[in-house]
KOLKOL-141981 format. One line per 4 residues: number of its first residue (from 1); for each residue x, y, z of N, C-alpha, C. Coordinates in nm, 2 decimals, always signed. Layout:
BEGIN
NUM = X:Y:Z:X:Y:Z:X:Y:Z ~ ... .
This chain:
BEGIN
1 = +8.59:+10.07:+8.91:+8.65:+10.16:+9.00:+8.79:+10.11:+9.04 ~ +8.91:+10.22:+9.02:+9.02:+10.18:+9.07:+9.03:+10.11:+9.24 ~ +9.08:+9.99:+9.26:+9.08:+9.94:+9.37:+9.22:+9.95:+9.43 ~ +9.25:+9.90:+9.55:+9.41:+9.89:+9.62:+9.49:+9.87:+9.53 .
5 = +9.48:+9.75:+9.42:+9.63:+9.76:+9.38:+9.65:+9.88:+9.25 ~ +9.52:+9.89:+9.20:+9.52:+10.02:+9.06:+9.56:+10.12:+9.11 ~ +9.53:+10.17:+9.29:+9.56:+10.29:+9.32:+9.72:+10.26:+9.34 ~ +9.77:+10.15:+9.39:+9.92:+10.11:+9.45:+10.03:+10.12:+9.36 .
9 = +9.97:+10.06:+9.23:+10.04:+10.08:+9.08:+10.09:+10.24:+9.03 ~ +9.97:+10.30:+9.05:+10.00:+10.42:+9.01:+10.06:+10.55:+9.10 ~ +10.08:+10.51:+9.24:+10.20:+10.57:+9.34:+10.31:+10.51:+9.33 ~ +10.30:+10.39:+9.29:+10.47:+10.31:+9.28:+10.50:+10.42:+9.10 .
13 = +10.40:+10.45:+9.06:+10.46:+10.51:+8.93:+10.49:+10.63:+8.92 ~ +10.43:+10.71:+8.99:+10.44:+10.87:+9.02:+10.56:+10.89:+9.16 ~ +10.57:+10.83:+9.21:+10.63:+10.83:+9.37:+10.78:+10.85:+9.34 ~ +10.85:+10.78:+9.20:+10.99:+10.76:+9.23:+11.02:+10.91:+9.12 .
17 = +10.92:+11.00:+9.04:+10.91:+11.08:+8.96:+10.91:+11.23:+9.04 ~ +10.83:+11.21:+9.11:+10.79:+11.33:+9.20:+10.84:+11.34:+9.35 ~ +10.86:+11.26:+9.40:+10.92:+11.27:+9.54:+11.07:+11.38:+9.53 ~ +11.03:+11.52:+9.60:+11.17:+11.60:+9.60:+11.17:+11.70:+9.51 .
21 = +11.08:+11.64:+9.40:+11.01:+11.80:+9.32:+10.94:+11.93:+9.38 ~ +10.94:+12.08:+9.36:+10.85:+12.15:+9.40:+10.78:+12.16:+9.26 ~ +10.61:+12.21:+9.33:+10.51:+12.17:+9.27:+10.52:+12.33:+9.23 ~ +10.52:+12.38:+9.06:+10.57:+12.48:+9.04:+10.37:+12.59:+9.07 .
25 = +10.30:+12.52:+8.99:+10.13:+12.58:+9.02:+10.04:+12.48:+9.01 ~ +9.97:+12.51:+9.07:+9.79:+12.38:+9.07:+9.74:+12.49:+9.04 ~ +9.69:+12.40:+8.91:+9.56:+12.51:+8.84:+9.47:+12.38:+8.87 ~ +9.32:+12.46:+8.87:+9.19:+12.43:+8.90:+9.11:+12.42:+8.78 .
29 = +9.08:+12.36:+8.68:+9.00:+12.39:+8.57:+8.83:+12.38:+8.58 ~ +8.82:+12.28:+8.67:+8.69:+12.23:+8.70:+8.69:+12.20:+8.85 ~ +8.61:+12.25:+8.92:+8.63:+12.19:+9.12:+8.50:+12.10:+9.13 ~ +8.43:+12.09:+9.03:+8.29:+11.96:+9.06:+8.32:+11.85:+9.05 .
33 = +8.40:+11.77:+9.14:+8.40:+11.67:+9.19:+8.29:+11.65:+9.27 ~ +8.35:+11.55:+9.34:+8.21:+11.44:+9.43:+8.25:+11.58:+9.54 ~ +8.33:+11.60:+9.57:+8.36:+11.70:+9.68:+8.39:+11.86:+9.60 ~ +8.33:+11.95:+9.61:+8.41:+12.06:+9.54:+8.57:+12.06:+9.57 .
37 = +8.59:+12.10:+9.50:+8.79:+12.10:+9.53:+8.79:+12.27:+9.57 ~ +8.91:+12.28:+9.66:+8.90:+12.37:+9.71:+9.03:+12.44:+9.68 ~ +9.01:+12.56:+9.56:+9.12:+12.62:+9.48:+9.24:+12.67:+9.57 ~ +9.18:+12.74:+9.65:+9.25:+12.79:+9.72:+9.36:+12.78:+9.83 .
41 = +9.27:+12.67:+9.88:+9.37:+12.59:+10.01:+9.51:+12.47:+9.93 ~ +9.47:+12.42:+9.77:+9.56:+12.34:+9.71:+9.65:+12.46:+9.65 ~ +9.62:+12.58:+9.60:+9.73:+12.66:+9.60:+9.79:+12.72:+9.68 ~ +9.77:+12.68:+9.79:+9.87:+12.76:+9.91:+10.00:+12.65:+9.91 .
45 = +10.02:+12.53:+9.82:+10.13:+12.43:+9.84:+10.20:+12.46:+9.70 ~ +10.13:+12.63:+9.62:+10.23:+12.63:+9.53:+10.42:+12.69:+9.54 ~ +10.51:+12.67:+9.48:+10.60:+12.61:+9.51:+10.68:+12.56:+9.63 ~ +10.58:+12.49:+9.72:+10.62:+12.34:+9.75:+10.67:+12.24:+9.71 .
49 = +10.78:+12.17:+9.81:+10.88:+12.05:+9.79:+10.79:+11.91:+9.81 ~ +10.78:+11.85:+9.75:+10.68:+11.68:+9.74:+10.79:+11.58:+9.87 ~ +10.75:+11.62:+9.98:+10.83:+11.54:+10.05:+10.80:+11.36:+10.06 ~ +10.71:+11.31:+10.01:+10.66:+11.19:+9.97:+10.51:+11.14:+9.94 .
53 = +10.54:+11.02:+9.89:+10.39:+10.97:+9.85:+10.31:+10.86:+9.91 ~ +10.22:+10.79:+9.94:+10.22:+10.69:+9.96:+10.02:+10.68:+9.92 ~ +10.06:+10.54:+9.94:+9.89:+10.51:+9.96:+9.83:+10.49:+10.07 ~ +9.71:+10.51:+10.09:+9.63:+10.50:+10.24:+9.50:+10.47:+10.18 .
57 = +9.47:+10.30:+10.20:+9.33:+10.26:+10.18:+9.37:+10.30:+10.01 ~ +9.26:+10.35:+9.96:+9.23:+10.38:+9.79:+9.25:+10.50:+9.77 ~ +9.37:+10.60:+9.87:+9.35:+10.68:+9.84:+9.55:+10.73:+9.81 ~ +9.56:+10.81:+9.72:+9.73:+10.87:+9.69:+9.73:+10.95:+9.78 .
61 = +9.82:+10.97:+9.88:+9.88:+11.09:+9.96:+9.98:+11.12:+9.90 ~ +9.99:+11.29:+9.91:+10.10:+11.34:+9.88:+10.12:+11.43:+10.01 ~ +10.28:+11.41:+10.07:+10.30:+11.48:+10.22:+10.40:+11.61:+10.16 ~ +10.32:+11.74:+10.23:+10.42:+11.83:+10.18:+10.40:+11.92:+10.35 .
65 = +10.55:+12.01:+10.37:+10.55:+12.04:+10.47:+10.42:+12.11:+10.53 ~ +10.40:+12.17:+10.46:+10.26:+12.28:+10.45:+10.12:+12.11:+10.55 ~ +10.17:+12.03:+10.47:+10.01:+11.94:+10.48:+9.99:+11.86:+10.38 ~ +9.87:+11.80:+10.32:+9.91:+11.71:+10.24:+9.79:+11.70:+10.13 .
69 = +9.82:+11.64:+10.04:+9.70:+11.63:+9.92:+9.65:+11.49:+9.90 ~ +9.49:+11.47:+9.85:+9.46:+11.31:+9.92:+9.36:+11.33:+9.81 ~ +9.40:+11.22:+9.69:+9.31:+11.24:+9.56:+9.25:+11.13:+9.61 ~ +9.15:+11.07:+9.56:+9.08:+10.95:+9.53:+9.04:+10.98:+9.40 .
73 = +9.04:+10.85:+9.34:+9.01:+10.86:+9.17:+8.85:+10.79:+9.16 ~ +8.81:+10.76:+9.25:+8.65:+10.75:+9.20:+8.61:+10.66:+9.10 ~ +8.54:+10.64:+9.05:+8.48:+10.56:+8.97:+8.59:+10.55:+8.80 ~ +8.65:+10.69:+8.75:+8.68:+10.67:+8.62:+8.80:+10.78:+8.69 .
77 = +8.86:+10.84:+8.76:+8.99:+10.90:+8.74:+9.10:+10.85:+8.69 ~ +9.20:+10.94:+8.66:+9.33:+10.87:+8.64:+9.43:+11.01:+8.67 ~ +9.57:+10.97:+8.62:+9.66:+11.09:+8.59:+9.72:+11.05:+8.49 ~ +9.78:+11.13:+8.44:+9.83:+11.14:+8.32:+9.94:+11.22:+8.30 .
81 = +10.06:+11.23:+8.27:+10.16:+11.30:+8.21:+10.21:+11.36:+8.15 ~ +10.22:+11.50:+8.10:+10.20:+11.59:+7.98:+10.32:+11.69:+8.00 ~ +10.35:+11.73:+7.87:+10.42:+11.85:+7.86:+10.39:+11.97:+7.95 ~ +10.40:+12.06:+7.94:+10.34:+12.19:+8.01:+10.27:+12.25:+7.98 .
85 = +10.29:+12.25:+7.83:+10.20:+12.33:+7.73:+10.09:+12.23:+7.68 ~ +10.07:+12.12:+7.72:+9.96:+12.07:+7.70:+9.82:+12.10:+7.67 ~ +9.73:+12.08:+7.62:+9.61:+12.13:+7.59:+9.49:+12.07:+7.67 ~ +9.45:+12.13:+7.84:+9.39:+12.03:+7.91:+9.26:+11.93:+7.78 .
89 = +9.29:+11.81:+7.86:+9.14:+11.72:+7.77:+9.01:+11.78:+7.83 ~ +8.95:+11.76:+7.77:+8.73:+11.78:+7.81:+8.72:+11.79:+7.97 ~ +8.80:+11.60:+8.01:+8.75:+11.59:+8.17:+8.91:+11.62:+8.27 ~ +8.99:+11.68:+8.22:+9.09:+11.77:+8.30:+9.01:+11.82:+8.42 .
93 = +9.06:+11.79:+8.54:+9.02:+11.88:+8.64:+9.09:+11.96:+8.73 ~ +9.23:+11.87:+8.71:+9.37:+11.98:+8.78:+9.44:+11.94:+8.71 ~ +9.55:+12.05:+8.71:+9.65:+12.03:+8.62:+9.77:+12.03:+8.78 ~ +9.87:+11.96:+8.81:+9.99:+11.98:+8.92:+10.12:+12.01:+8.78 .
97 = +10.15:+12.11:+8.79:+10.27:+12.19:+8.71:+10.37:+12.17:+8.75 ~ +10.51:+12.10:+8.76:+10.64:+12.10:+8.76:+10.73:+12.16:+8.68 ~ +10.87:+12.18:+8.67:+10.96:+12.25:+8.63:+10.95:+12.17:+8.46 ~ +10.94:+12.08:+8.46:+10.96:+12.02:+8.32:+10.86:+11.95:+8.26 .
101 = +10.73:+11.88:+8.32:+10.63:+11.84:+8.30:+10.52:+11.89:+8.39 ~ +10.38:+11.84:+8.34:+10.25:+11.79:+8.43:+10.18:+11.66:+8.49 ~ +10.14:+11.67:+8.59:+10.06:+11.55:+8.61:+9.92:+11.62:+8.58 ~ +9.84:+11.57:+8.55:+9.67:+11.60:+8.47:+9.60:+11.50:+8.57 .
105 = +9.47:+11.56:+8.63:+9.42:+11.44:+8.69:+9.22:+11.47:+8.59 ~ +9.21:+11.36:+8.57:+9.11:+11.34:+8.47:+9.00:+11.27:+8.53 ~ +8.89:+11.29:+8.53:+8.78:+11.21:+8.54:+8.60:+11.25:+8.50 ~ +8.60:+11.17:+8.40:+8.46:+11.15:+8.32:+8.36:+11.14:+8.43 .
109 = +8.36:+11.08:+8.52:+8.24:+11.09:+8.65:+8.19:+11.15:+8.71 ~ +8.34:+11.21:+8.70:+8.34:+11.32:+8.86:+8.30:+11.24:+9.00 ~ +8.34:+11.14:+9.03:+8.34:+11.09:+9.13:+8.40:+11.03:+9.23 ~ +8.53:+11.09:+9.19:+8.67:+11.13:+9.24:+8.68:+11.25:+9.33 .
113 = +8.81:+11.28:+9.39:+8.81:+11.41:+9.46:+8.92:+11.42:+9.53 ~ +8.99:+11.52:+9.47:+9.12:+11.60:+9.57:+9.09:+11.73:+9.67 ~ +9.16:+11.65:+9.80:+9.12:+11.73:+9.94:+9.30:+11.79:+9.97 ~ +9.29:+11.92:+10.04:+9.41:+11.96:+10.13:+9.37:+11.90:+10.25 .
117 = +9.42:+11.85:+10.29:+9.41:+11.85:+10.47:+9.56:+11.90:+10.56 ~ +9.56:+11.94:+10.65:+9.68:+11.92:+10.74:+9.69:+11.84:+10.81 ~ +9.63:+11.80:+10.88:+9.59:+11.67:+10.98:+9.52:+11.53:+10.86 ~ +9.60:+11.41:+10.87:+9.54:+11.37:+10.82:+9.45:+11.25:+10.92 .
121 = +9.48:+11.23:+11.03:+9.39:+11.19:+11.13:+9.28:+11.22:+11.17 ~ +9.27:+11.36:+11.14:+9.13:+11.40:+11.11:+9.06:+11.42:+10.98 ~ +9.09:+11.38:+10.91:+9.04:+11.39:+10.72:+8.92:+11.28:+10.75 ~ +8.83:+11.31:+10.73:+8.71:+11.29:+10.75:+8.68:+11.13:+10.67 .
125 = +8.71:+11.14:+10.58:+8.74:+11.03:+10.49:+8.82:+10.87:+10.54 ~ +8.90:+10.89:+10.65:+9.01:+10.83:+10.71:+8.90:+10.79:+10.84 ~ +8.81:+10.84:+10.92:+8.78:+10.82:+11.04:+8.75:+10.70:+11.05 ~ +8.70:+10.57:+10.89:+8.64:+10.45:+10.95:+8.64:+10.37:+10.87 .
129 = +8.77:+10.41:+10.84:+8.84:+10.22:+10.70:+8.87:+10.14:+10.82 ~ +8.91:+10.05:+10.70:+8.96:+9.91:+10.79:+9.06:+9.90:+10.78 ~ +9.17:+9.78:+10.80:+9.28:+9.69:+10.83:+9.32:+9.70:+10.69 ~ +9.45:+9.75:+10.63:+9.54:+9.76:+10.55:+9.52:+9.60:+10.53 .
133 = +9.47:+9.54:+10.37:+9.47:+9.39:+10.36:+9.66:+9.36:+10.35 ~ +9.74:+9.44:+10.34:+9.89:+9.40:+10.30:+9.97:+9.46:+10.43 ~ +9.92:+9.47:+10.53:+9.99:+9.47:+10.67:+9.97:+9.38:+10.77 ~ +10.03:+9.37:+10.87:+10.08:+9.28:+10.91:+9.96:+9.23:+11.04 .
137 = +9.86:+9.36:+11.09:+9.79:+9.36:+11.12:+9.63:+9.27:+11.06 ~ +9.65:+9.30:+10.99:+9.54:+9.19:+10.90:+9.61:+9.05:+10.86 ~ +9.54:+8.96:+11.00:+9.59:+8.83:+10.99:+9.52:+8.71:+11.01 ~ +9.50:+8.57:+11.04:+9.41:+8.50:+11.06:+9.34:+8.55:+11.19 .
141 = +9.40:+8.57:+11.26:+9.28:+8.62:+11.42:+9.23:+8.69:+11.41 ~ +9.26:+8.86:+11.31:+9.17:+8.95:+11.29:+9.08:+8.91:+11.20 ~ +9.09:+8.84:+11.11:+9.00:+8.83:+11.05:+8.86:+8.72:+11.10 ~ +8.92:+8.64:+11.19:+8.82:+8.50:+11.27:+8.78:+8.61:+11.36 .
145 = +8.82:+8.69:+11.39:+8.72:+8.80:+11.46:+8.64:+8.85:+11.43 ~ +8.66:+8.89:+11.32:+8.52:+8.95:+11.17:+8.46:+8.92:+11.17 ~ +8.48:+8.78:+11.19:+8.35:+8.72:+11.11:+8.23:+8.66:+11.22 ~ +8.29:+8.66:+11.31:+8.19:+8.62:+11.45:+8.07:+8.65:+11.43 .
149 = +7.96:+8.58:+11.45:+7.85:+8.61:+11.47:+7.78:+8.72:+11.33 ~ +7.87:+8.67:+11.25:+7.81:+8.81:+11.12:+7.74:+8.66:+11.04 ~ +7.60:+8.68:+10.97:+7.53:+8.65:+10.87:+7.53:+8.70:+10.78 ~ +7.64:+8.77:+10.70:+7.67:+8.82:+10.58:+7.79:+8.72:+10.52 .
153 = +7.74:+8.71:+10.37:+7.82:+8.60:+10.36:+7.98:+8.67:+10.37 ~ +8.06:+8.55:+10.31:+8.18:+8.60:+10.32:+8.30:+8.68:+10.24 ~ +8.19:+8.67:+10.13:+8.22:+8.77:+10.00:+8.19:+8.92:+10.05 ~ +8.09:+8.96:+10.10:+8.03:+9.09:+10.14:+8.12:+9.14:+10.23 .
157 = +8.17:+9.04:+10.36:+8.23:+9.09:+10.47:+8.42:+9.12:+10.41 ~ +8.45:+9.06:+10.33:+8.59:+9.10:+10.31:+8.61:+9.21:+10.18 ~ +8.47:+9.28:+10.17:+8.40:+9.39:+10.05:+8.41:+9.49:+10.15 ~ +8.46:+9.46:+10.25:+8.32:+9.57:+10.34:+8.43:+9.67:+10.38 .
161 = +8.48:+9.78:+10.32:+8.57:+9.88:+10.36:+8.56:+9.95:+10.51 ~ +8.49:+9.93:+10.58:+8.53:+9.96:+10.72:+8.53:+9.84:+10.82 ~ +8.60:+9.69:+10.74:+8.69:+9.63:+10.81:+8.79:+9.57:+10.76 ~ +8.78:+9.59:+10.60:+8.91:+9.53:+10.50:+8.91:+9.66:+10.41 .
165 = +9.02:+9.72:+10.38:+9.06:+9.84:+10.28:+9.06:+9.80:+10.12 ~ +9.01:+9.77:+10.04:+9.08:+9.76:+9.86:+9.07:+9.61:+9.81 ~ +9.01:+9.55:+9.90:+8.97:+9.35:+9.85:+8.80:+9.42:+9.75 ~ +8.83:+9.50:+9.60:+8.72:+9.52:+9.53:+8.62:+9.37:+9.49 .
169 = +8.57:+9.39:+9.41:+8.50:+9.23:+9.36:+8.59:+9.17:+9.31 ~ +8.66:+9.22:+9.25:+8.77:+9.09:+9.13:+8.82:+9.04:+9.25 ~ +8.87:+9.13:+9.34:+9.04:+9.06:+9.43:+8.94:+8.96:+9.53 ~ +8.82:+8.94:+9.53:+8.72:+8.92:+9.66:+8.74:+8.80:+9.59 .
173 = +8.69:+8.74:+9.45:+8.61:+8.61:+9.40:+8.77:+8.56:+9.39 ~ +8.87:+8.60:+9.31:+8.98:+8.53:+9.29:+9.04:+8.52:+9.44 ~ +9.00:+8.59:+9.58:+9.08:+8.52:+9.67:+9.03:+8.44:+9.70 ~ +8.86:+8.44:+9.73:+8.79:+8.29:+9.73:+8.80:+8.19:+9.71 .
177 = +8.80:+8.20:+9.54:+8.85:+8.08:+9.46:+9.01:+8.03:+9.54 ~ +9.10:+8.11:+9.56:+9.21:+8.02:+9.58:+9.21:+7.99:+9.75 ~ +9.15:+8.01:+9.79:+9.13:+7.95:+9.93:+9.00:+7.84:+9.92 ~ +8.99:+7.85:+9.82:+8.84:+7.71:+9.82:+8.70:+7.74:+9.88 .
181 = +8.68:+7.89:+9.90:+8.58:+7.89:+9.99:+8.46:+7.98:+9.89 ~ +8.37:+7.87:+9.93:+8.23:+7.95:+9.85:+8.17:+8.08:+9.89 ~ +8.18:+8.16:+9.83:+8.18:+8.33:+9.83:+8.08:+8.34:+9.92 ~ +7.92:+8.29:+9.90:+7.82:+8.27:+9.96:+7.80:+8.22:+10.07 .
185 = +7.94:+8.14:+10.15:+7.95:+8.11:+10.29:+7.89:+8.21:+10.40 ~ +7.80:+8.21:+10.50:+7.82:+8.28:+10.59:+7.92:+8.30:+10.62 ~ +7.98:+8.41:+10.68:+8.07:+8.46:+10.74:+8.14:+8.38:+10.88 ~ +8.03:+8.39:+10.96:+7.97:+8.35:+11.07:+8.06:+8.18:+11.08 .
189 = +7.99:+8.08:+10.97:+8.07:+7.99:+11.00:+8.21:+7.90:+10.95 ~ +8.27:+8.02:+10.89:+8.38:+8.04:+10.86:+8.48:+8.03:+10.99 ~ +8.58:+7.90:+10.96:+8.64:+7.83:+11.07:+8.80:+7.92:+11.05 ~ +8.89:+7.88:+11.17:+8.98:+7.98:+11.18:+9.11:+7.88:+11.08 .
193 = +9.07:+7.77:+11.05:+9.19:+7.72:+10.93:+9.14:+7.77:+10.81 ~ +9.03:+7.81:+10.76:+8.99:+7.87:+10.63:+9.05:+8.02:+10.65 ~ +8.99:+8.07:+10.77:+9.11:+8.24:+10.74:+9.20:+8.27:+10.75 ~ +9.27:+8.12:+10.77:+9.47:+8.15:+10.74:+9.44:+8.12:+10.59 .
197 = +9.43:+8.06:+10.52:+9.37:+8.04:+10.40:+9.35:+8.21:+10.32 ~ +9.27:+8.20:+10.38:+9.18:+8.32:+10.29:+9.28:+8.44:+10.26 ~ +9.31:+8.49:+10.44:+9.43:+8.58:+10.45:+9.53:+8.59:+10.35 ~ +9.60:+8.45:+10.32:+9.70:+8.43:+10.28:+9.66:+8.48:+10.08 .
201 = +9.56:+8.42:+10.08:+9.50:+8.43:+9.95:+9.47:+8.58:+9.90 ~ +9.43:+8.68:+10.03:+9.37:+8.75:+9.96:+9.53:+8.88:+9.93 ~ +9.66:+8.84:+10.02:+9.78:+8.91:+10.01:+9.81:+8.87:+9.87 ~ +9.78:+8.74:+9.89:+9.90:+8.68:+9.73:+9.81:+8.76:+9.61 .
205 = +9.68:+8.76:+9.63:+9.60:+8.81:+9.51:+9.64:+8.90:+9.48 ~ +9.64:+9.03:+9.57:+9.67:+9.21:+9.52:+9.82:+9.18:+9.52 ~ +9.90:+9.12:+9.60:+10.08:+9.13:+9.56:+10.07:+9.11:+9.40 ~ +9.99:+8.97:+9.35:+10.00:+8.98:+9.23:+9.99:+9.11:+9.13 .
209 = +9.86:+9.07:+9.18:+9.81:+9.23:+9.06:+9.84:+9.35:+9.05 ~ +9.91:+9.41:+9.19:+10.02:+9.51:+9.21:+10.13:+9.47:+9.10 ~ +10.18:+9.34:+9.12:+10.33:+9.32:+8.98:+10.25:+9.33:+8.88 ~ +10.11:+9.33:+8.86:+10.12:+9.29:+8.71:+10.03:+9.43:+8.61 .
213 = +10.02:+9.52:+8.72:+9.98:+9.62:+8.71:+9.85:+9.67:+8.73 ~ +9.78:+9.60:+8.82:+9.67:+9.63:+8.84:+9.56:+9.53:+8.69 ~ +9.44:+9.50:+8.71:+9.32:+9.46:+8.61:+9.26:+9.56:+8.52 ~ +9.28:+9.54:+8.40:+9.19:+9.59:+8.28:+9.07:+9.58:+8.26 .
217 = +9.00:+9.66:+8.39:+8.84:+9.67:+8.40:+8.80:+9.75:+8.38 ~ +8.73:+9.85:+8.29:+8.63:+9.93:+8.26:+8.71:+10.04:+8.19 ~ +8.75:+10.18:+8.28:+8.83:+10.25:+8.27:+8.98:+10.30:+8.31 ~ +9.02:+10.15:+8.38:+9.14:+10.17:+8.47:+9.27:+10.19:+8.32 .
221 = +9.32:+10.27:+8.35:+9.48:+10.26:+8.29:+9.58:+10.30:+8.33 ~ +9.72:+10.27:+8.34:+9.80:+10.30:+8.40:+9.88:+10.44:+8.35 ~ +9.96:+10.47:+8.43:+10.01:+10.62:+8.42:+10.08:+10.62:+8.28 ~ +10.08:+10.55:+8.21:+10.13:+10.58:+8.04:+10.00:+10.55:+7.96 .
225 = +9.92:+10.52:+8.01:+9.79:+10.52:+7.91:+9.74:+10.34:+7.92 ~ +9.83:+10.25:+7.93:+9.85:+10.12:+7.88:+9.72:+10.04:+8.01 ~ +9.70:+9.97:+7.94:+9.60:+9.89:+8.07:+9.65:+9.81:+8.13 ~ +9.57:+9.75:+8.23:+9.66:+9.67:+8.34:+9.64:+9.50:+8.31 .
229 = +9.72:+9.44:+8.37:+9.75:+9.30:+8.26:+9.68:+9.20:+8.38 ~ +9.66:+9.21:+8.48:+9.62:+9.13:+8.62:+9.48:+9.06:+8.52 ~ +9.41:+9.08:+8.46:+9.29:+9.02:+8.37:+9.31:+8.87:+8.29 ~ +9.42:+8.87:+8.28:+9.49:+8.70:+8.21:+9.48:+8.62:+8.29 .
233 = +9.51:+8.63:+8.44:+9.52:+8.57:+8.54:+9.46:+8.51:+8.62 ~ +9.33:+8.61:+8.59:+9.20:+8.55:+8.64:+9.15:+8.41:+8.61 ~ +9.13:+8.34:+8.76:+9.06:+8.21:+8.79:+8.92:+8.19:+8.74 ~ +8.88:+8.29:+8.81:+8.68:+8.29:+8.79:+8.65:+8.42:+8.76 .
237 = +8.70:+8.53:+8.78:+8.60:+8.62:+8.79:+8.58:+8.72:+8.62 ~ +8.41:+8.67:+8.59:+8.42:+8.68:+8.42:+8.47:+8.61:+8.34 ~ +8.43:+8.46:+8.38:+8.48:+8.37:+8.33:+8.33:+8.28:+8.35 ~ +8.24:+8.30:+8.35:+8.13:+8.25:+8.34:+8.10:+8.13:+8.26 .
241 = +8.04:+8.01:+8.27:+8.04:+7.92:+8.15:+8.16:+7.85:+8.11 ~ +8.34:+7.91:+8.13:+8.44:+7.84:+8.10:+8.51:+7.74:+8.21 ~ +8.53:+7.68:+8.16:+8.59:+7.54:+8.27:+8.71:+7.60:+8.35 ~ +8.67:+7.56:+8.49:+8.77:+7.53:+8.59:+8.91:+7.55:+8.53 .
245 = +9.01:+7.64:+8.58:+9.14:+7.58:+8.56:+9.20:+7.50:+8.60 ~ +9.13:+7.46:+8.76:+9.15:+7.35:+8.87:+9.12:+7.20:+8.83 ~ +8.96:+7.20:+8.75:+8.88:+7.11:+8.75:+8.83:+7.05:+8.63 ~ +8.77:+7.18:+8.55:+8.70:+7.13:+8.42:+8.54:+7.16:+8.43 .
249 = +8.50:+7.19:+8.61:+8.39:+7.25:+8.61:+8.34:+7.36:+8.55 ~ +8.27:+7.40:+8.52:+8.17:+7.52:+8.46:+8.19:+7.65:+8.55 ~ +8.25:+7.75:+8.52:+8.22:+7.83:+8.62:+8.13:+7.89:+8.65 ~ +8.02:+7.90:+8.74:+7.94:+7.97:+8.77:+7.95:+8.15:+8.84 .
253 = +7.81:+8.18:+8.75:+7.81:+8.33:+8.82:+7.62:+8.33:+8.91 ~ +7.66:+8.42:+9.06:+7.57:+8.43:+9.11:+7.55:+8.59:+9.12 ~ +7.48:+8.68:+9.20:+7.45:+8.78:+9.23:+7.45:+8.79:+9.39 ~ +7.60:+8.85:+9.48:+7.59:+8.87:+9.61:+7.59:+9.02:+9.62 .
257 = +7.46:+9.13:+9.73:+7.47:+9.17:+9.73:+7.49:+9.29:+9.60 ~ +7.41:+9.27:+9.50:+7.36:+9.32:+9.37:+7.56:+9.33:+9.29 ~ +7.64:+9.26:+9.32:+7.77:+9.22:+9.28:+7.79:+9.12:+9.18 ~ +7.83:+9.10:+9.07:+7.84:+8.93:+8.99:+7.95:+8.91:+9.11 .
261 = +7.93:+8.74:+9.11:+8.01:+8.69:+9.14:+8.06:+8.54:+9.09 ~ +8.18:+8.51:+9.08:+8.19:+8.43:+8.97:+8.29:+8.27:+9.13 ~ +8.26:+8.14:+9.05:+8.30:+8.08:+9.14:+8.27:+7.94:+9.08 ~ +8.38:+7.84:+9.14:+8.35:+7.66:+9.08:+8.27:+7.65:+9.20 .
265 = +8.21:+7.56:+9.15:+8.08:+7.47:+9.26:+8.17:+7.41:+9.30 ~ +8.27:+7.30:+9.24:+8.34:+7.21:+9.28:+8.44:+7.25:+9.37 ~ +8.55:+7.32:+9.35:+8.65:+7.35:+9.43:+8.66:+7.44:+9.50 ~ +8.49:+7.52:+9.53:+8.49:+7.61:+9.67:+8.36:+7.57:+9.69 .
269 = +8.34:+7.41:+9.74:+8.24:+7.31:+9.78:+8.19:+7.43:+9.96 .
């Protein structure tokens, strides 16, 4: 599943293309998404100006005066690039039409989904994320707050999208690993010098993998087709059996919360 930085990658890549374009038609090829897509209400933004883009949680906003468009890519989405006369692929499900190209949004799962809203405070979707992990609000005290009194380890709790936004499994074990803390810790007695730690760990993680394009996991690819390079980088996670880059220890994999999780015994004692 695309996480915060695969979704981040690919707004930083559409955002400096599209911002100031009018969207010439949205054709609908298929609306069976996880959500029906609703033909009608996305063509009311046909020729519409793209007054900007951004990301919110895992999800691409696009702001147009009218209101706004709010894809999530689900398990296997993407977009893709094309002429105009393009030939939609199999799992095409919209085409967004511009004066000189298309964006194609694709997904084999279908468990993805583009919404209109006008209000995006009320987008039903938005009512109960968490703390933006790359703002300024997510910091050691929010997070020593989290964790109070929780019995869930500490892998699960910084997973848990209605109190941290886009920390998927990869960004969870590799922030672990570099804060030293065993995934499997309660939460609970997770001291407030480990979550300046962690904090700091879990920004540097996705800053990275945002530069480096997001991780080459399953079906993620980036807006030219090319996969994401953040996979070289990796400390522990899917790295089972190979030594420590720290240590020379064995890395071990467990099972939190039906999740692999990958991690040194030794240096997140």
């Amino acid at each position: 599943m695309p996480e915060l930085p695969e979704v981040e990658t690919i707004k930083n890549a559409v955002a400096p293309l599209l911002v100031g374009q009018d969207i010439v038609r949205i054709n609908i090829f298929n609306p069976n998404l996880r959500w029906p897509v609703d033909k009608k209400k996305l063509q009311s933004l046909n020729s519409e100006k793209i007054l900007s883009i951004q990301r919110k949680a895992k999800y691409i906003v696009i702001y147009f005066e009218k209101g706004h468009i709010i894809i999530h890519l689900g398990m296997s989405g993407n977009l893709h690039f094309q002429k105009n006369d393009f030939t939609p692929l199999r799992h095409d499900h919209a085409q967004f039409k511009f004066k000189k190209y298309s964006i194609f949004y694709n997904d084999p799962r279908r468990f993805g989904s583009i919404h209109f809203v006008k209000d995006l405070d009320s987008f039903f979707l938005f009512k109960n994320i968490g703390l933006e992990p790359l703002s300024d609000s997510f910091n050691d005290s929010a997070l020593f707050k989290m964790t109070r009194n929780r019995k869930t380890s500490i892998k699960q709790l910084i997973m848990n999208g209605s109190l941290i936004v886009g920390v998927g499994n990869i960004y969870a074990s590799e922030s672990l690993f570099r804060s030293k803390i065993r995934p499997s810790k309660p939460a609970k007695n997770i001291t407030k010098k480990e979550c300046v730690y962690l904090v700091s760990a879990i920004k540097q993680v996705l800053k990275d993998a945002i530069k480096l394009g997001g991780s080459s996991i399953r079906d993620f690819k980036q807006l030219d087709g090319s996969s994401g390079y953040f996979k070289i980088k990796h400390n522990v996670y899917g790295r089972e059996g190979e030594d420590c880059n720290q240590c020379s220890t064995k890395i071990k994999k467990i099972i939190i919360s039906g999740r692999s999780t990958f991690y040194c015994s030794k240096c997140q004692s």
